[in-house]
C-alpha positions in Angstrom: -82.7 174.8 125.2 -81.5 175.1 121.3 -84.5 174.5 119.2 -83.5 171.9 116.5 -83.1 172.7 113.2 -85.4 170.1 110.9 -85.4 169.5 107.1 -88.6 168.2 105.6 -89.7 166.2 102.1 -91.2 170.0 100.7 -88.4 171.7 102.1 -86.4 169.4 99.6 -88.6 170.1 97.1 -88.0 173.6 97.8 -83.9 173.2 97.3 -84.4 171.1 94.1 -86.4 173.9 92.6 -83.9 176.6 92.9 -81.5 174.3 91.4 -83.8 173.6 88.5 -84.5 177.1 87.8 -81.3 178.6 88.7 -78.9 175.7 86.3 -81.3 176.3 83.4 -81.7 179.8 84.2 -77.4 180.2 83.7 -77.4 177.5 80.9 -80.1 179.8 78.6 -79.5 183.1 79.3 -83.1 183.4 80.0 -85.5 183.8 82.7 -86.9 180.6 84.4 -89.0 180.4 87.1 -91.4 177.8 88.8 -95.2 178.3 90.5 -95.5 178.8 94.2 -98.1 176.2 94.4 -97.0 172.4 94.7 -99.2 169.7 93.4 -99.8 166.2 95.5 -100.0 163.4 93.0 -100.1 159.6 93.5 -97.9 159.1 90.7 -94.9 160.0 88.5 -95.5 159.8 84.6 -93.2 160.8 81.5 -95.6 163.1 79.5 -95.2 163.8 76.4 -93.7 165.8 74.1 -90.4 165.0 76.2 -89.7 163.1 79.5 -87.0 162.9 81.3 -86.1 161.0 84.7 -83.4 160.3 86.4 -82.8 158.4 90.0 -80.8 159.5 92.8 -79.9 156.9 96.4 -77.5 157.2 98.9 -79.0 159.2 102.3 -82.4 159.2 100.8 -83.7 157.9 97.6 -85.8 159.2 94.7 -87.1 159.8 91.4 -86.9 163.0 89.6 -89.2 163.6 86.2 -89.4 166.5 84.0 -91.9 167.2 81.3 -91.3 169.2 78.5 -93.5 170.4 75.9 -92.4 170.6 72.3 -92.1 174.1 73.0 -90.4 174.7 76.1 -88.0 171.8 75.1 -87.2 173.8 72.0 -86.8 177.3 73.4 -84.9 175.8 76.3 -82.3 173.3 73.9 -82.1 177.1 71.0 -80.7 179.4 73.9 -78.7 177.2 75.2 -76.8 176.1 72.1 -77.0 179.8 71.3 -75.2 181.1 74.2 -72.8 178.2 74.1 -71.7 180.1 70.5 -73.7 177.7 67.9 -75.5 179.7 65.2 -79.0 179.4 63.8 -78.1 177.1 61.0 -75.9 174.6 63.6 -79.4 174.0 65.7 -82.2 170.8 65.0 -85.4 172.1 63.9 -87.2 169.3 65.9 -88.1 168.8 69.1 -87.6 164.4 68.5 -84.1 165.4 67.0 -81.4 163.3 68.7 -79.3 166.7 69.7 -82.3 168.1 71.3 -82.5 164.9 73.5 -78.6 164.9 74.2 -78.5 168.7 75.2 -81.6 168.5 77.6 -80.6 165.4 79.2 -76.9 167.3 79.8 -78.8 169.6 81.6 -81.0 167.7 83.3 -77.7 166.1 85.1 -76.5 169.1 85.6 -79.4 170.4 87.5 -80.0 167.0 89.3 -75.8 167.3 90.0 -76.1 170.7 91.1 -79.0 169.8 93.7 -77.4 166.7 94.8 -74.3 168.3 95.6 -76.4 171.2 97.7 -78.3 168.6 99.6 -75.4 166.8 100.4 -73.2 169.8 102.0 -76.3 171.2 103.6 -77.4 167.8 105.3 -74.1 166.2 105.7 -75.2 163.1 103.5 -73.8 161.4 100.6 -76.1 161.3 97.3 -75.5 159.8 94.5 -77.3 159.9 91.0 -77.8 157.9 87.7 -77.4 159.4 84.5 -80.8 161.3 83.1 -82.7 159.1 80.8 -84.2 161.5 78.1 -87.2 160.1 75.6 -89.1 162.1 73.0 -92.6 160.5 73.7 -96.3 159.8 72.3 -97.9 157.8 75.4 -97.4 158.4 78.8 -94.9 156.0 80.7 -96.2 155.4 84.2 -92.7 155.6 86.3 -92.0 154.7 90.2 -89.0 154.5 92.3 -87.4 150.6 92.2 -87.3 150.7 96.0 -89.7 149.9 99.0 -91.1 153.6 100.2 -92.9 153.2 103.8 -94.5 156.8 103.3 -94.3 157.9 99.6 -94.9 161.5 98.5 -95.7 162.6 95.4 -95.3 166.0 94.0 -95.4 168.0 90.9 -94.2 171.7 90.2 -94.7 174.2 87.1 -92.3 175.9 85.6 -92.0 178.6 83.1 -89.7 179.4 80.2 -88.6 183.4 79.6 -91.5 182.9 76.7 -94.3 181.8 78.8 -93.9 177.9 77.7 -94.5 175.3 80.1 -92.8 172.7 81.7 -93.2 170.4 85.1 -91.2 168.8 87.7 -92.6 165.8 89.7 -90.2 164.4 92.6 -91.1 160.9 94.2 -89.4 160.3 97.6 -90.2 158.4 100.9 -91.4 161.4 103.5 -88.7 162.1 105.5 -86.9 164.3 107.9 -83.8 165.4 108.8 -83.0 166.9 112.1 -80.1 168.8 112.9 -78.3 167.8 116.6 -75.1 169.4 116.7 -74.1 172.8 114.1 -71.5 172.1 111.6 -69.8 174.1 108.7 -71.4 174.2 105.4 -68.9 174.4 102.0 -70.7 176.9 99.9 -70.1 175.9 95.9 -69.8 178.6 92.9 -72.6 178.3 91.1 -70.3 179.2 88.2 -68.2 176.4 88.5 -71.2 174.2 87.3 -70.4 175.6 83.4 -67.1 175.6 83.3 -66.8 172.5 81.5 -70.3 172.0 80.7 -69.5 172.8 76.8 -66.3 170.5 77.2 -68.5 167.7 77.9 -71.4 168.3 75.9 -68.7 167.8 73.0 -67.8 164.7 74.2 -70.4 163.2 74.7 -72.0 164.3 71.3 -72.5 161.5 69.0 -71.1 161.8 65.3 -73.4 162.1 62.9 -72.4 158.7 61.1 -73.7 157.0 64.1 -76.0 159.2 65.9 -79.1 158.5 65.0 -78.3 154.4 65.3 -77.2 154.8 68.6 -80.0 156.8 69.9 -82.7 155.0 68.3 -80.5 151.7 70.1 -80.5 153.6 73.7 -84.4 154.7 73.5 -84.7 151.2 72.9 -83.0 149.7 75.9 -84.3 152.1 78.0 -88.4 150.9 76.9 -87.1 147.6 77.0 -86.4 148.5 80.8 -89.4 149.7 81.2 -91.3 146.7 80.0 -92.4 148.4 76.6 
């Protein structure tokens, strides 16, 4: 008898760390890699010096955060601009610069976009995803997914920038399974084809610097009021 094939919560931790470190990895040019130890945690939090979370539902739902460090967020926000043909003199000099927030979030949906799509060929489910909420902080924000979980797990990941800076992924979903009945062809995706536009986009989405700071300031601001702050 065929032994079936079963997909756990860690083993989707597993798949959204390769897509973390393998999308920022392409973005920067640069060496990213995460700790081979997992953390259990009660919570997700946005940390500072940057947080970033983003929600994703359909066949399962939950909460992504990612914590950067003044640091990491700058190294990781300077290579990317620099491969993406910017010079020196283009780039903020500030990790609470609005740029800094707008590039980090782009590839924060980009990772989350990238994972989603893997889960979703690999599983045969449907995931959908909410655009990356990106805040330059000075508190922590106490965060939890805005649905009932039976079984919650909570669980947070280091990673590592090419210059030993430090950053952390914590993923809040309901434990789960998935168990495989029947075998069924999976559509492998080029991971290139995740950059093709990513610089078209970025552009568009860049504010102009008449209104950029006002309409940041104004979207930090709904978001907190969200949040109850």
């Amino acid at each position: 008898m065929r032994k079936n094939h079963t997909i756990t919560t860690d083993d989707i931790l597993i798949k959204l760390c390769h897509s973390l470190a393998d999308v920022l990895s392409r973005a920067t040019d640069s060496q990213i890699k995460y700790s081979p130890m997992v953390q259990k945690i009660n919570k997700t939090s946005l940390k500072p010096d940057i947080g970033c979370f983003v929600l994703f539902d359909g066949g399962f739902t939950g909460l992504v955060v990612t914590n950067f460090s003044a640091l990491a967020a700058m190294e990781l926000y300077q290579n990317y601009m620099l491969r993406m043909g910017f010079t020196n003199s283009d780039l903020a000099i500030h990790h609470t610069a609005d740029d800094v927030a707008n590039i980090l979030g782009e590839l924060m949906n980009q990772v989350v976009g990238d994972f989603t799509g893997k889960i979703g060929r690999e599983l045969n489910i449907s995931i959908t995803q909410n655009q990356p909420k990106m805040l330059a902080l000075h508190k922590q924000i106490i965060l939890s997914v805005d649905t009932n979980l039976d079984r919650p797990q909570v669980r947070r990941v280091s990673f590592t920038t090419a210059s030993n800076n430090i950053f952390y992924l914590e993923l809040a979903m309901d434990k789960t399974e998935f168990i495989q009945l029947e075998a069924f062809e999976v559509n492998e995706q080029d991971p290139d084809t995740i950059f093709e536009t990513a610089y078209v986009a970025q552009q568009q989405n860049q504010p102009t610097s008449e209104n950029k700071p006002t309409d940041n300031n104004n979207d930090n601001q709904d978001l907190l009021d969200q949040l109850g702050l």
